[in-house]
MIVO-165075 format. One record per residue: residue in three letters; y, z, x of N, C-alpha, C in turn. Coordinates in steps of 0.05 Angstrom, whole numbers. Last residue first. Example, Ala and Ser with C-alpha at 12.3 -4.5 7.8 and 13.67 -1.06 7.14 Angstrom:
REM MIVO-165075
{pt SER {-45 142 257} {-21 143 273} {1 157 258}}
{pt ALA {-114 156 264} {-90 156 246} {-66 156 264}}
This chain:
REM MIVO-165075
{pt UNK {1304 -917 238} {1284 -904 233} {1282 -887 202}}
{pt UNK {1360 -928 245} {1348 -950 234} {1308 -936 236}}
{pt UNK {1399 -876 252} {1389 -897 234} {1372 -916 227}}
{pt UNK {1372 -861 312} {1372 -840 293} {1363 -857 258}}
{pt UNK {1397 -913 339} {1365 -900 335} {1353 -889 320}}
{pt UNK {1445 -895 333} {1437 -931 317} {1408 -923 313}}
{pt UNK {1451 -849 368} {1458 -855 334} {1441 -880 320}}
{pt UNK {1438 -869 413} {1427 -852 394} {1425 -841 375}}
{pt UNK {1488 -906 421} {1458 -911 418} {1446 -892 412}}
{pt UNK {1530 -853 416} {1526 -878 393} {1500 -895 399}}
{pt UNK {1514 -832 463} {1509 -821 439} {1514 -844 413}}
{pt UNK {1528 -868 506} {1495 -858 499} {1493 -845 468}}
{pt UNK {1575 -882 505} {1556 -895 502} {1528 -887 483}}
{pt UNK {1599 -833 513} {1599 -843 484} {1574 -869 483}}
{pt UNK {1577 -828 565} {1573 -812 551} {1569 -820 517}}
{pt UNK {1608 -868 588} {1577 -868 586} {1568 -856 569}}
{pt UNK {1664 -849 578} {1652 -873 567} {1629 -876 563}}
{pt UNK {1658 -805 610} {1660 -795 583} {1652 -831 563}}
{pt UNK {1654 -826 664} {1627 -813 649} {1635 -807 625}}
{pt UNK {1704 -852 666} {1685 -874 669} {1662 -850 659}}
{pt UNK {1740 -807 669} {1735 -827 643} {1715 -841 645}}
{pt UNK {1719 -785 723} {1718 -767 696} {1714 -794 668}}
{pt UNK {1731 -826 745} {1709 -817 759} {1707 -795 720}}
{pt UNK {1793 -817 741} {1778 -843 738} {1757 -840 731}}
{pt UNK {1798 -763 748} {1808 -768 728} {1794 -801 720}}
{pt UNK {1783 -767 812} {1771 -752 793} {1779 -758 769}}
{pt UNK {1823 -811 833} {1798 -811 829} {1792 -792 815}}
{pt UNK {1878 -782 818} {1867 -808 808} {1839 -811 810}}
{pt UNK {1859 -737 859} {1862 -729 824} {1867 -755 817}}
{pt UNK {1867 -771 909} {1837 -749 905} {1848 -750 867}}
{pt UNK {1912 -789 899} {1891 -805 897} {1862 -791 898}}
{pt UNK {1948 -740 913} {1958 -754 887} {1933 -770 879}}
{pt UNK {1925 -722 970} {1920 -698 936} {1920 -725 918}}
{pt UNK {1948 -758 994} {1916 -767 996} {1910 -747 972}}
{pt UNK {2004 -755 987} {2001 -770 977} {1967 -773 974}}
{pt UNK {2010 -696 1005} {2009 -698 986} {1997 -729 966}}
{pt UNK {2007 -708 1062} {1971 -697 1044} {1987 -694 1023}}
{pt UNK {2049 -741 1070} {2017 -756 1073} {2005 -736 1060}}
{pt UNK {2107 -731 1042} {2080 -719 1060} {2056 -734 1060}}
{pt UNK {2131 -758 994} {2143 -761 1033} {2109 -749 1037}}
{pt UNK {2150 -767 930} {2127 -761 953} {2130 -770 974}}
{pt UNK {2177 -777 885} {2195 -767 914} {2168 -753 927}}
{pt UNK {2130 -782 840} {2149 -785 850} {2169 -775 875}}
{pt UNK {2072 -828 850} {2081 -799 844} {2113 -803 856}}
{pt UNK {2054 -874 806} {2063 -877 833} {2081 -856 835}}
{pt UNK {2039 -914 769} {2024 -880 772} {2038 -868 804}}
{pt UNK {2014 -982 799} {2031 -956 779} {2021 -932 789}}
{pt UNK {2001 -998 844} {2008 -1019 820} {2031 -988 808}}
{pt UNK {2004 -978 914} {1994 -978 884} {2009 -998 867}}
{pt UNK {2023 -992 961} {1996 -1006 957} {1996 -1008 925}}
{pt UNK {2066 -957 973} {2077 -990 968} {2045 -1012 967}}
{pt UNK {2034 -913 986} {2046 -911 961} {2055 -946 949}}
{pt UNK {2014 -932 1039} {1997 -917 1025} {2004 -923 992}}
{pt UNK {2068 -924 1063} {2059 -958 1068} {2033 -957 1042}}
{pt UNK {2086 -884 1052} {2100 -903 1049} {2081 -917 1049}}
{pt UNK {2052 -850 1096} {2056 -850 1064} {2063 -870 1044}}
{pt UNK {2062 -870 1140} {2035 -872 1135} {2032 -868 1094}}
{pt UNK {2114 -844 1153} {2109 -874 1154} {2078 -883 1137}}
{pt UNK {2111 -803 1148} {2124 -807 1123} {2116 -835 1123}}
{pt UNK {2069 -786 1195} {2052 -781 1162} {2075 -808 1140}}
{pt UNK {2094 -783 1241} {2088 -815 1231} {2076 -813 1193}}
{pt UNK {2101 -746 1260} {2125 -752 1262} {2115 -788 1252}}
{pt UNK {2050 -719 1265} {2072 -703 1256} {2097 -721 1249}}
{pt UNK {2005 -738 1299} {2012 -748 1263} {2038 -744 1253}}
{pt UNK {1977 -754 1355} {2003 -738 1343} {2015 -745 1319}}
{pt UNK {1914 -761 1367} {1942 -783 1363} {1956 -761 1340}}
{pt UNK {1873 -756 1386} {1892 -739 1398} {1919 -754 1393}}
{pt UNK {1825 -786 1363} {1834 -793 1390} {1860 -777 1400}}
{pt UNK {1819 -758 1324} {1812 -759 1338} {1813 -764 1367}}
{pt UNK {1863 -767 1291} {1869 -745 1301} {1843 -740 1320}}
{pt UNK {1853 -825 1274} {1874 -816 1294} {1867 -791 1312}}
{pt UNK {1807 -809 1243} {1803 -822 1276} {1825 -817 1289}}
{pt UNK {1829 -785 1206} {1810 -767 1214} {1801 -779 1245}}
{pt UNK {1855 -822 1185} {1872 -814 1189} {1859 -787 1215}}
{pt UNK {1818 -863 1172} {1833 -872 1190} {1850 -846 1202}}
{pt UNK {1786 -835 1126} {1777 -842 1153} {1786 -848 1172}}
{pt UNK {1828 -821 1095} {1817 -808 1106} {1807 -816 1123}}
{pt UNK {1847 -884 1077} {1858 -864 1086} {1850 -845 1106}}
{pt UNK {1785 -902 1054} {1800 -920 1087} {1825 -889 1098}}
{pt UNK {1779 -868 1009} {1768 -870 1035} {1772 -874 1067}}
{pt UNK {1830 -884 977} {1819 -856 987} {1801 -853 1016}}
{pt UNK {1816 -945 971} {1839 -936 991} {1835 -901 1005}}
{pt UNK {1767 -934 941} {1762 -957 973} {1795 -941 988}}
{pt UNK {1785 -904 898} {1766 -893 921} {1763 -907 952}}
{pt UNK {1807 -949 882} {1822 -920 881} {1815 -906 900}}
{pt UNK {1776 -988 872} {1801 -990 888} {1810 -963 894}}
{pt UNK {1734 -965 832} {1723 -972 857} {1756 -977 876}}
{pt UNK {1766 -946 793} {1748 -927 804} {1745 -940 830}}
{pt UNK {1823 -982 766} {1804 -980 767} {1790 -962 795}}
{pt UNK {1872 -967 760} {1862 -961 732} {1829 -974 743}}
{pt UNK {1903 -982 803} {1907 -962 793} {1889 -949 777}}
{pt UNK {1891 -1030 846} {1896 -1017 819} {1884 -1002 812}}
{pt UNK {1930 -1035 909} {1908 -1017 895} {1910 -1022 863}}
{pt UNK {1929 -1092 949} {1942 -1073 932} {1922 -1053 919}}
{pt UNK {1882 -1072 1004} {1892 -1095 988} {1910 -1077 972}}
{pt UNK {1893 -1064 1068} {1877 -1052 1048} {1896 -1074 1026}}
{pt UNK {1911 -1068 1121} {1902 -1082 1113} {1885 -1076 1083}}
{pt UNK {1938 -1015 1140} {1962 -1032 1133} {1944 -1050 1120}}
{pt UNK {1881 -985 1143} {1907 -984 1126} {1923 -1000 1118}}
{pt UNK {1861 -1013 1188} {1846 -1002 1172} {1863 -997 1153}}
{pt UNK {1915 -1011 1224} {1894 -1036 1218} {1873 -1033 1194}}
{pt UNK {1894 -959 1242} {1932 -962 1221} {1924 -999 1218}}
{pt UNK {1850 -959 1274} {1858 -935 1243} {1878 -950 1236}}
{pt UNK {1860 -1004 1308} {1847 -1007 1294} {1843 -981 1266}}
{pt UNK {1897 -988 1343} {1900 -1008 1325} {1877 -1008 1294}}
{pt UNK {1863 -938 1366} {1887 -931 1352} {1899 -959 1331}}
{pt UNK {1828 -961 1391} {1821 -950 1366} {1841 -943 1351}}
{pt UNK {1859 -991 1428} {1845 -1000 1412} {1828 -988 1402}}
{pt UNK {1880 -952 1456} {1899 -966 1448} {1883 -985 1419}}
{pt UNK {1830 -919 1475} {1845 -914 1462} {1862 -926 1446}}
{pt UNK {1768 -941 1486} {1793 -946 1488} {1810 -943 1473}}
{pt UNK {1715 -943 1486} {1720 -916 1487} {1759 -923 1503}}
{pt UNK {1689 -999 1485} {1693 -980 1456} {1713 -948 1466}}
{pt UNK {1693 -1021 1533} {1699 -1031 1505} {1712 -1009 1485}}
{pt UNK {1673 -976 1558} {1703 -985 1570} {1705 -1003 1547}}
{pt UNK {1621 -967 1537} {1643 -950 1543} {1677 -960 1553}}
{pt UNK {1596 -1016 1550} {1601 -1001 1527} {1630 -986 1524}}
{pt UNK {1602 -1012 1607} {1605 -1034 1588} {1616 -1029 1561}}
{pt UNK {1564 -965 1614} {1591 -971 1623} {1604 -984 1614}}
{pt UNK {1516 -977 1596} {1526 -969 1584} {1561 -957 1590}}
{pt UNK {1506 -1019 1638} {1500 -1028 1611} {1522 -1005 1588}}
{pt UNK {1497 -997 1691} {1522 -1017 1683} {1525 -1020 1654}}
{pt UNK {1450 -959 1675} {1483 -949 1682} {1509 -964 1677}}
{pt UNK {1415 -1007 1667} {1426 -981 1646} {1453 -973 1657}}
{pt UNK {1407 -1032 1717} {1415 -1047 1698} {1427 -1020 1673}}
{pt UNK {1363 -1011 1744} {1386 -1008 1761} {1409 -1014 1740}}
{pt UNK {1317 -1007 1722} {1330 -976 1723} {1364 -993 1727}}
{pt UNK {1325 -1062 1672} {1303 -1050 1684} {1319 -1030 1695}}
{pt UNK {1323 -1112 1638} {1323 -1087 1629} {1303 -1069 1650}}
{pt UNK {1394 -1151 1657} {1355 -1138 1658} {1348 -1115 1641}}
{pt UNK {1446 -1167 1619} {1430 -1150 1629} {1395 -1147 1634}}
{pt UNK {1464 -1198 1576} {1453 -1211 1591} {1444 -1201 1616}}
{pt UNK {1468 -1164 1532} {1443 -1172 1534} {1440 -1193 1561}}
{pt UNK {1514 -1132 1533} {1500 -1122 1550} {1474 -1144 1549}}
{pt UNK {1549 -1157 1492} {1555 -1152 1519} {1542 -1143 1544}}
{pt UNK {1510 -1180 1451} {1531 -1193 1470} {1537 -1182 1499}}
{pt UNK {1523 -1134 1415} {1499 -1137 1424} {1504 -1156 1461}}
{pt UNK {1560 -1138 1388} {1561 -1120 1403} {1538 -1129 1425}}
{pt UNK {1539 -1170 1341} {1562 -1186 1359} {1560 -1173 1384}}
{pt UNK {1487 -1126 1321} {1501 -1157 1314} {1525 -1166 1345}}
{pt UNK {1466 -1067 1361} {1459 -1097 1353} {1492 -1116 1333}}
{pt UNK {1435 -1027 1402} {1469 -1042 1401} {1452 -1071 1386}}
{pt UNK {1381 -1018 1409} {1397 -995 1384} {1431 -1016 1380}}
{pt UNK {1360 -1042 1443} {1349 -1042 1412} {1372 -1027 1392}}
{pt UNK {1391 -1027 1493} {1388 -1055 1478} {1386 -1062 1437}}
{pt UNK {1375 -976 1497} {1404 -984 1489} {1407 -1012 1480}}
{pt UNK {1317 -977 1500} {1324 -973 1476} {1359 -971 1471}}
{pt UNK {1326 -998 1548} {1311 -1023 1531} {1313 -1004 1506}}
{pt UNK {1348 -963 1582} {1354 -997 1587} {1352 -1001 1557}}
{pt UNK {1308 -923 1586} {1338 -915 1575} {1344 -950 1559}}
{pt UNK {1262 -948 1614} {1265 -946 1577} {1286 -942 1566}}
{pt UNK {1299 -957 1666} {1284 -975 1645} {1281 -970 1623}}
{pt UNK {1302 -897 1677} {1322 -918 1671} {1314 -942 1653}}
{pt UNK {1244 -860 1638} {1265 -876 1659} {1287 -892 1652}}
{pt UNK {1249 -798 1605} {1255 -834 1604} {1260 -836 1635}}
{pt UNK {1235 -746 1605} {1219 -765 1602} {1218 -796 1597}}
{pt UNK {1290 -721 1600} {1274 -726 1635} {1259 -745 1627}}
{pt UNK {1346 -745 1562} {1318 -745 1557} {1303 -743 1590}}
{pt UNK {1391 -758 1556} {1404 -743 1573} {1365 -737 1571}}
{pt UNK {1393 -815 1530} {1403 -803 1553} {1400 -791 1572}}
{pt UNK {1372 -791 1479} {1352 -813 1506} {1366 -805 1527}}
{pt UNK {1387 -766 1449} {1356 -773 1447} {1348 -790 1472}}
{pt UNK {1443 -749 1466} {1425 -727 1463} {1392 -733 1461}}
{pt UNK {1458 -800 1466} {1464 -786 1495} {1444 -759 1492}}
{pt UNK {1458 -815 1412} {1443 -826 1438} {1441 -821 1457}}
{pt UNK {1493 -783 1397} {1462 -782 1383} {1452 -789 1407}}
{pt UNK {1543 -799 1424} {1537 -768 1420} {1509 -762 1413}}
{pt UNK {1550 -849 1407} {1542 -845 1435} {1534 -815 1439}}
{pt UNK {1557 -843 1349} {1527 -862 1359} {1512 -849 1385}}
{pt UNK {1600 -822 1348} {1577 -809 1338} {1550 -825 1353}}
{pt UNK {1635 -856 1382} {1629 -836 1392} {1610 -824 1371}}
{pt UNK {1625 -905 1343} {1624 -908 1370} {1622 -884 1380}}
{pt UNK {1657 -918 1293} {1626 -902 1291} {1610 -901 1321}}
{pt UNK {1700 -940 1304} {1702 -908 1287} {1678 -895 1292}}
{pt UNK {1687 -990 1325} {1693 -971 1338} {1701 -942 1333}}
{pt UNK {1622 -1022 1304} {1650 -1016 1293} {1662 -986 1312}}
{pt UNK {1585 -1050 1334} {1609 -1051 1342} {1633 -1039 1324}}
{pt UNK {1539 -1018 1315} {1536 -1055 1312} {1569 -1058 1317}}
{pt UNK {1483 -991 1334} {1518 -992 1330} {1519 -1018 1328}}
{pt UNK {1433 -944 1306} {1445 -973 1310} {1474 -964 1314}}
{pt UNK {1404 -884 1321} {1419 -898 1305} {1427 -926 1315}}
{pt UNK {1338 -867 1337} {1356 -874 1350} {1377 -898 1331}}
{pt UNK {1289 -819 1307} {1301 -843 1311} {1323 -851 1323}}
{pt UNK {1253 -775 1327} {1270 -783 1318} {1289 -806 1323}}
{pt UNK {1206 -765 1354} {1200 -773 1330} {1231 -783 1312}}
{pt UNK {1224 -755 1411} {1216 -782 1405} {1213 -794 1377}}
{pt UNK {1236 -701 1391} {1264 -715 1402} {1251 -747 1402}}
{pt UNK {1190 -673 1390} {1207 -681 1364} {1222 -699 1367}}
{pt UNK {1157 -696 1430} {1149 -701 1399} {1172 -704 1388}}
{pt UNK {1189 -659 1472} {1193 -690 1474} {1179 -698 1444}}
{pt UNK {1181 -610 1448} {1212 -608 1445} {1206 -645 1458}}
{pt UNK {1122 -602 1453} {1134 -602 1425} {1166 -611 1430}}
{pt UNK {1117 -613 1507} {1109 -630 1492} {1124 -626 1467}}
{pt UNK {1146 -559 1529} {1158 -586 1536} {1144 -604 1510}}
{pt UNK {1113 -513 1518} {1136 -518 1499} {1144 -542 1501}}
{pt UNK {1069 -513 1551} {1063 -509 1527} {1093 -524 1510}}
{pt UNK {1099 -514 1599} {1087 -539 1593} {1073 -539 1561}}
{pt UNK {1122 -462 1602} {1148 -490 1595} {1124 -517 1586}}
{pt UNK {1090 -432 1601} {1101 -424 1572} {1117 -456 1568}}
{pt UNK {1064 -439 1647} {1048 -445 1634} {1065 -447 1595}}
{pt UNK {1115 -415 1682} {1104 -447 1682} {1093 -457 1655}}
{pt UNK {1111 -371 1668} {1136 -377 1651} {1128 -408 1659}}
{pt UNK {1059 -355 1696} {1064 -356 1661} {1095 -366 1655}}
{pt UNK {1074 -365 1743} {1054 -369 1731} {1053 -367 1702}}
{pt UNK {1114 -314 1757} {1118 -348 1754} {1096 -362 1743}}
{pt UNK {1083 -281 1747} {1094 -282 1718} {1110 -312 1728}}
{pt UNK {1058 -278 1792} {1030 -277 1760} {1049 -279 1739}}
{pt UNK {1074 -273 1825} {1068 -295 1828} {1045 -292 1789}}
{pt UNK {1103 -220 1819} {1123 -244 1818} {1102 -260 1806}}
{pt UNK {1053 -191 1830} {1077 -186 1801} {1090 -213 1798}}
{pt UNK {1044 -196 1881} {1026 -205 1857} {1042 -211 1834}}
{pt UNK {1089 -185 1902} {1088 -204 1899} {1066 -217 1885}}
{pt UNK {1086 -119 1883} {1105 -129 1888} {1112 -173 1884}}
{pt UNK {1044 -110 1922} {1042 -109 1888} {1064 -109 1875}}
{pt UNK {1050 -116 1970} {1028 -135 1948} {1028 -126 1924}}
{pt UNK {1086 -72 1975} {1109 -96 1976} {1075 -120 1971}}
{pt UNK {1059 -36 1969} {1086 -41 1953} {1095 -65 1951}}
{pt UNK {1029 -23 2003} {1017 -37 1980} {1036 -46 1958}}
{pt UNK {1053 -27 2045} {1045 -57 2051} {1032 -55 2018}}
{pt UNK {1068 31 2042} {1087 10 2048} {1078 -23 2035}}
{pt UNK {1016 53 2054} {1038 49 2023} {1060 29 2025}}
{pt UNK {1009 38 2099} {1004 32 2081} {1000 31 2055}}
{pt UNK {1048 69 2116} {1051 40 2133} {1035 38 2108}}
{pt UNK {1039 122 2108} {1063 116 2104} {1064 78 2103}}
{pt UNK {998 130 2142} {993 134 2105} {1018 118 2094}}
{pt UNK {1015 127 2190} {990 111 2183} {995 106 2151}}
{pt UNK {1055 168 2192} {1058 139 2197} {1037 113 2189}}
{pt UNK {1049 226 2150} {1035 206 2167} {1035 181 2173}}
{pt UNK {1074 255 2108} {1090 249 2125} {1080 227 2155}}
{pt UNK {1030 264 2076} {1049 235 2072} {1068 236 2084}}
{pt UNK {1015 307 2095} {1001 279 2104} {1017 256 2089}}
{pt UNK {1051 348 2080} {1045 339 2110} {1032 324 2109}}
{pt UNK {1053 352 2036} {1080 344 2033} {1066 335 2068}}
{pt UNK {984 335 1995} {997 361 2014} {1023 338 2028}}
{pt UNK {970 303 1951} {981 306 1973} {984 323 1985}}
{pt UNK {988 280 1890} {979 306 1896} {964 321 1919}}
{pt UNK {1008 226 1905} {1027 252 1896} {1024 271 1890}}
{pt UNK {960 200 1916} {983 204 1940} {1003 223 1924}}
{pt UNK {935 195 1861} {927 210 1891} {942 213 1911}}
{pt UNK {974 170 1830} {972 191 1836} {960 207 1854}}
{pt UNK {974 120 1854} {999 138 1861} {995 169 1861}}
{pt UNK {923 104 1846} {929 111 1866} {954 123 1877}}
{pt UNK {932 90 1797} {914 105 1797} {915 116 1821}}
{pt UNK {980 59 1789} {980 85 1780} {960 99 1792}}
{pt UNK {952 5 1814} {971 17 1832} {983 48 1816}}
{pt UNK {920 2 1767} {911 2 1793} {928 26 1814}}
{pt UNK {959 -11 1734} {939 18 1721} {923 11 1759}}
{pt UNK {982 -59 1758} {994 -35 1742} {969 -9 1746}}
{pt UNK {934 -89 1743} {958 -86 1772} {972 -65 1772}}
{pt UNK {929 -89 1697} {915 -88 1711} {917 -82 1740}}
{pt UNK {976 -109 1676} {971 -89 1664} {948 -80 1675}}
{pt UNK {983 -162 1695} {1007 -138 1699} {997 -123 1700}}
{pt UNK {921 -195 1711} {939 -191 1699} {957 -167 1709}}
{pt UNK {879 -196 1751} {895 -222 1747} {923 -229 1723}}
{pt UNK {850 -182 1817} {861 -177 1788} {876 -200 1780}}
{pt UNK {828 -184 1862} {823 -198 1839} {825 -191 1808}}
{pt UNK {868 -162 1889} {876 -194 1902} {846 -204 1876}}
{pt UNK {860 -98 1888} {884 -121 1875} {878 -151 1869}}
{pt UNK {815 -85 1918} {816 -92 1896} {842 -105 1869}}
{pt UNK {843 -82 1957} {827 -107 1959} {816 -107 1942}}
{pt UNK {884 -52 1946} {891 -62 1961} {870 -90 1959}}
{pt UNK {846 -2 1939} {858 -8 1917} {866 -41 1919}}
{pt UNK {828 6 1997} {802 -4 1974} {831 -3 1947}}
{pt UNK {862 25 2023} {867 3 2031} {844 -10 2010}}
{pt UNK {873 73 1991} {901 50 1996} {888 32 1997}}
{pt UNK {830 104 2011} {836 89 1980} {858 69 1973}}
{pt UNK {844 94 2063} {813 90 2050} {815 78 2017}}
{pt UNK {876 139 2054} {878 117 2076} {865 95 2059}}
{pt UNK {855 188 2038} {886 173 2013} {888 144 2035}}
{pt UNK {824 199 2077} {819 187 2047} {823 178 2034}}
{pt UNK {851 209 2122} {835 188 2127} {820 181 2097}}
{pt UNK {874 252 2092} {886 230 2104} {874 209 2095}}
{pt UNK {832 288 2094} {846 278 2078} {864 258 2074}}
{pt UNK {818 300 2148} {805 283 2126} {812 276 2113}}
{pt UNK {869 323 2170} {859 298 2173} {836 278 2157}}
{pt UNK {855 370 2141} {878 354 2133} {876 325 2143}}
């Protein structure tokens, strides 16, 4: 029995130094099987042996940290494979301009925060110098008399932000976008649509900035309806009824202006038809 021991000993400790040059799971694995089973066909009295015992112990806990250190090892090797493709794409894509209009201020900063920003592979400095490139006409101004170096970005886009990311003054500026729209006529495509537009867009910033419509639409209507020339729906109060009334002016516009083309085309292809 003691030989026996001294065998399942022997093989522990030769599995054991044949671990440390393995180099995969599945290798490590079929190792540490091969030797379980010799210890589980045993007699129940030598694996009661402190000796046998101690060194099962110690192969558990190396095959145990082989395991770890061979799959930190690969989840390294998986991130430096993947990092290049995820900085390629994010470099291949371009960084939008702002040129100070404050509607288009949180998309910009939402792009830019996702391509550079929030980017490990920038320093402060490059952050710097592609917030430069990207803020351009008047805007531009505020930050250019900035360095472009680490310490300089943080103030730079602070700047920004306390300009543009002001409520009172985006809020002038939607119902500014409206009250300033010219009369509309009626009968032509491009006015119809310029007010359609300004509408929506102003109305889509309010509610952006968390500005409570409920108790202003009739006001917003009114001012909307005292634009048009004619066609001017009747006992209309609700704001989305009045942006429906100019959605179906435009289509009905948008409709005549292709049935004109239309005749166009076919009477030139008449004249064609004739003079052949």
């Amino acid at each position: 029995m003691e030989l026996e021991a001294r065998g399942i000993i022997r093989e522990v400790e030769c599995t054991m130094i044949l671990m440390d040059s393995l180099e995969t799971e599945k290798d490590i694995e079929t190792a540490f099987d091969f030797i379980g089973k010799i210890v589980k066909t045993a007699e129940r009295e030598i694996l009661t042996d402190p000796e046998i015992q101690e060194q099962w112990r110690r192969l558990l806990i190396k095959k145990s940290k082989m395991l770890a250190a061979i799959r930190e090892a690969q989840s390294k090797i998986a991130e430096r494979v993947e990092q290049p493709y995820s900085i390629i794409n994010k470099r291949e894509i371009g960084v939008p301009t702002f040129s100070g209009d404050i509607s288009e201020w949180e998309s910009f900063h939402d792009i830019f925060k996702s391509l550079v920003h929030d980017a490990p592979y920038y320093t402060n400095a490059e952050k710097m110098h592609r917030l430069k490139a990207a803020v351009i006409g008047e805007t531009s101004h505020i930050i250019q008399h900035l360095r472009t170096q680490d310490n300089s970005y943080d103030e730079a886009l602070q700047l920004l932000k306390l300009t543009y990311e002001n409520r009172r003054v985006l809020f002038n500026k939607m119902v500014d976008d409206i009250l300033d729209q010219p009369t509309m006529d009626s009968e032509s495509t491009k006015s119809v649509k310029q007010m359609l537009d300004a509408t929506k867009n102003s109305i889509q910033g309010l509610k952006t900035i968390n500005i409570q419509l409920e108790n202003t639409e009739i006001f917003f209507a009114r001012v909307i309806l005292r634009k048009q020339q004619t066609r001017k729906p009747r006992e209309t109060q609700k704001l989305s009824d009045v942006i429906q009334f100019l959605e179906q002016q435009n289509l009905a516009l948008e409709s005549e202006v292709e049935d004109k083309l239309l005749t166009i085309e076919m009477k030139k292809n008449k004249d064609i038809h004739l003079c052949r």
